[in-house]
N, C-alpha and C positions, 0 to 999 in steps of 0.2 A: 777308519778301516781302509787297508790298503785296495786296489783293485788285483781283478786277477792278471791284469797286465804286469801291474809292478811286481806281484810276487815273482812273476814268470822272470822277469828283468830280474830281481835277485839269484835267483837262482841259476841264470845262464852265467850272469858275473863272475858266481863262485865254482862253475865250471870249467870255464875258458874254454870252451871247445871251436874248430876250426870249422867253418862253413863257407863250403862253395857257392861264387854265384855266376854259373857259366856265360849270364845274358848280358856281358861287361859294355855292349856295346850300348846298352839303352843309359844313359845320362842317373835315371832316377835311380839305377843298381849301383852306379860310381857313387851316389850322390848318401847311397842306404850305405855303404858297407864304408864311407866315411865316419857316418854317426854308429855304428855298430864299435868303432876302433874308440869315439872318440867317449863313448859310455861302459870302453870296457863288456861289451855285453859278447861278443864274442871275436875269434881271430879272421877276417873275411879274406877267403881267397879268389881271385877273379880271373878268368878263363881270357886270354888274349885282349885286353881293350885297347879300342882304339885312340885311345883318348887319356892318356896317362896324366893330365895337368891337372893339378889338384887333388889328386891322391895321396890320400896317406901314407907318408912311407912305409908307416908297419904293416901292409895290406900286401901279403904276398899275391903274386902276378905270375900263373903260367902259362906257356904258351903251346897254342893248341897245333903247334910247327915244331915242337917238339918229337923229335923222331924217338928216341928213349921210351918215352912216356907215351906215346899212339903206337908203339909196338907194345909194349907194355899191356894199356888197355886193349886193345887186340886182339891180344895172347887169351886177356881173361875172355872177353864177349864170347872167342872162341870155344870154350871151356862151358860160356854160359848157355850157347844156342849151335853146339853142333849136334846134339839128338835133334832138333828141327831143321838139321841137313844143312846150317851154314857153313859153309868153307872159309879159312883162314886167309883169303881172298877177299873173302864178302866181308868178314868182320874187321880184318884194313879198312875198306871202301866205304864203310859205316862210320867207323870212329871217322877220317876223315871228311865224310861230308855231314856228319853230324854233331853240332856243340853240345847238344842233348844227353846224347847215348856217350858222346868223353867222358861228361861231365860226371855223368851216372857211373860210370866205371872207374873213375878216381874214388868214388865215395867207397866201393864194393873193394877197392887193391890200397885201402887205407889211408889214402891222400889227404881225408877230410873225413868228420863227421856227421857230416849232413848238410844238402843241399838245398838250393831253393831256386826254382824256374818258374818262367811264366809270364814274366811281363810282357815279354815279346811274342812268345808261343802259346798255341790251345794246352787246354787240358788235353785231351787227348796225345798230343807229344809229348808232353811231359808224364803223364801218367804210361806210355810208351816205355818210353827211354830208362823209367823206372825199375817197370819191367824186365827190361832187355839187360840193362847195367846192373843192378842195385837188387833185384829177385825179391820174390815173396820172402816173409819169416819163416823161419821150421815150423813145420804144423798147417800153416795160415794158407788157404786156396782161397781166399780173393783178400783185394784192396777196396777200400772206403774211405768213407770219409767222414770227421765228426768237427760243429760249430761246440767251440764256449759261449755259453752265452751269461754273462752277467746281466743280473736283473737288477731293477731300478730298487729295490732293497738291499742290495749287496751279494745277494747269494750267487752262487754261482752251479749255472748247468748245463749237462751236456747233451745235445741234440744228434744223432746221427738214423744211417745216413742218408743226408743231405745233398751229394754232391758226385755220387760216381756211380751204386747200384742201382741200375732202374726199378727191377725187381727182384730182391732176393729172394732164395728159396730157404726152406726151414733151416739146411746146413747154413748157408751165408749165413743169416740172420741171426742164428746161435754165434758166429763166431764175428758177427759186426757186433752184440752185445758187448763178449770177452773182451774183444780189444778196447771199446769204448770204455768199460769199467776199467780196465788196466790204466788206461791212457789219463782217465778225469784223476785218477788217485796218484797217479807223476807230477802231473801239471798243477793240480787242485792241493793234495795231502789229504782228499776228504774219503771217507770209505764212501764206494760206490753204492749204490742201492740202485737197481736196473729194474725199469718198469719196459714192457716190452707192451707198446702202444697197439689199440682196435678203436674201432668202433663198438666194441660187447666189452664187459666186463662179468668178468667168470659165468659165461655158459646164458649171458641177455642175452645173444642173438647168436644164432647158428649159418653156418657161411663158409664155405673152403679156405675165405680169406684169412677167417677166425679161424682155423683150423690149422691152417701154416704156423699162425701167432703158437698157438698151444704145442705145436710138434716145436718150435724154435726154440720155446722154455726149455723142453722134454730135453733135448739136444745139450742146448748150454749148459744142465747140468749131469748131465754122464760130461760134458766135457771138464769143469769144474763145479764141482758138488761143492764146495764153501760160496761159490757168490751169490748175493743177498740180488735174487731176480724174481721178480712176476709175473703175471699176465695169463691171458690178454686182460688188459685194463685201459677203461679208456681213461684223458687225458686228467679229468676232473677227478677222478677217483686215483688215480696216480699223484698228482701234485696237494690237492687240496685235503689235505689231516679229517677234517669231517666228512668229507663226501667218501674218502677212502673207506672207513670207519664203516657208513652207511651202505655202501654198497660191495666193500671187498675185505669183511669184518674177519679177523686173525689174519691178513696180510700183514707183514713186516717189512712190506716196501709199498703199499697203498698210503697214499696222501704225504708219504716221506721219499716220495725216489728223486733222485736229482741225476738220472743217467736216465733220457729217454728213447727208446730205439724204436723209429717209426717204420710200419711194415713193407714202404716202398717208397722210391723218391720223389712222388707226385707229393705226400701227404709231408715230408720229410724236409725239404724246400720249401713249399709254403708254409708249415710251420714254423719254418726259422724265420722266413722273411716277415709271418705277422707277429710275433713275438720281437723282432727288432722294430717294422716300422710302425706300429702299433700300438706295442706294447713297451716301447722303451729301451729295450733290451740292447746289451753292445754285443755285437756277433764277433768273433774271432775265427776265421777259419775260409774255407774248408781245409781240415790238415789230414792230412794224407795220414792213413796208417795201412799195416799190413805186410811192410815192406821189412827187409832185414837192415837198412839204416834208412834215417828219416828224410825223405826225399818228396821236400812242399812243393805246392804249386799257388799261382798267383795267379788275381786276375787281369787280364791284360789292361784293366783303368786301375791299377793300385797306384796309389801313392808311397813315397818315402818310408813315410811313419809306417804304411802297409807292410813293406818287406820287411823293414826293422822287426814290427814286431813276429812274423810268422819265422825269422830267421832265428830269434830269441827262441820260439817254441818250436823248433827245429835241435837248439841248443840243447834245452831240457829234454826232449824227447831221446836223444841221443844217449840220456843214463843209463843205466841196466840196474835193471830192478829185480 
């Protein structure tokens, strides 16, 4: 059985899609967007490096002293943030002092398909510039984030989020659900089945927190009435077939869900981290969704292989479905 890495790597291949990686200056992005050329896995383009030796020729290079192209971006940022009072001044002075927000704005005026930052910068900047460049999707009022996690059986699930909402409210939560299930059935090809995680499992314990959970179901589907979601359910009766059975009897996503959406990110982050160091598990992630083109972030100890493959599932992510 393949992993869900290699699927992912088939499928960027048969994509070809173009991915930026503004932080040209870190060694280990020159070093990833070699091996992205030399597997085919996608076209890498890199933001000004300093360091042009040993680079692939087929790796387009631009340069962020390009006047064309920072009036350009400019123009858009302008467009993107003058109802919050930026003047076409400030949004110069932005692209300019920022490789973040160019970057973002290439992705948003068609440059590229999708980006990937981080080695060098926080989450927080990058999740910025995403913002600022690159905008929410139609519909989507916030950004999150969801882990793949392959289990030491081979299956494959998704955990969100993990990595950006501290605490969603019942809107969020319905609609960090959607995308999650959207995103596992891109990545994966599997249909989602979304269990929307508690500590109660229909109506054991009564709680405001449990009660968010219940209004978030309620939510996701006046938003989309076809997807297969439940809760609140806690974990064991989400994942495991018999305890589903036994405690959340005519569910169609108890003891079967492989999309699990936990209620905030305390509960959300430690469950990925003990399901990987724990329990075996290969984390993939955090990937950024929410956004109108996919725009990752990394963390600033990734390695190689790290960028490769979040650049690959930047790739895929960039289909349209």
């Amino acid at each position: 059985m393949n992993s869900v890495i290699e699927q992912i790597y088939q499928k960027a291949t048969e994509l070809e899609r173009t991915i930026l990686l503004p932080e040209a200056d870190d060694p280990r992005i020159v070093e990833a967007a070699n091996v992205l050329v030399r597997k085919g896995l996608a076209k890498p383009i890199l933001l000004s490096p300093t360091r042009a030796a040993g680079l692939d020729s087929a790796i387009e290079v631009l340069s962020e002293r390009n006047g064309e192209l920072c009036e350009e971006a400019a123009q858009q940022l302008y467009r993107n943030r003058q109802h919050k009072g930026l003047s076409l001044d400030g949004a110069r002075e932005a692209v300019a002092s920022d490789r973040l927000i160019l970057g973002a704005l290439l992705l948003k005026i068609g440059r590229a398909d999708g980006g990937v930052a981080g080695s060098l910068a926080t989450t927080a900047s990058v999740l910025r510039a995403g913002l600022y460049g690159v905008g929410t999707a139609p519909g989507s009022q916030v950004v999150s984030s969801f882990f793949l996690m392959q289990l030491p059986t081979g299956s494959v699930v998704t955990f969100a989020d993990c990595a950006v909402v501290p605490d969603p409210n019942p809107v969020q939560l319905a609609e960090i659900a959607i995308a999650s299930a959207e995103n596992h059935r891109r990545l994966t090809g599997d249909e989602p089945r979304v269990a929307l995680l508690s500590f109660s499992t229909f109506g054991s314990a009564e709680h405001p927190r449990v009660e968010k959970v219940r209004a978030a179901k309620q939510r996701a589907l006046e938003l989309n009435p076809q997807l297969q979601i439940d809760g609140e359910l806690q974990f064991d009766a989400a994942f495991v077939p018999q305890v589903g059975k036994r405690k959340a009897p005519g569910s169609a996503v108890a003891g079967q869900a492989n999309v699990f959406i936990f209620p905030d990110l305390d509960s959300g982050n430690i469950g990925y981290k003990i399901a990987e160091r724990i329990g075996g598990a290969a984390a993939y992630g955090p990937i950024i969704q929410g956004l109108q083109k996919p725009w990752m972030d990394l963390s600033r100890g990734c390695s190689v292989d790290d960028i490769v493959n979040v650049a690959a599932i930047a790739a895929c992510m960039s289909e349209r479905t």
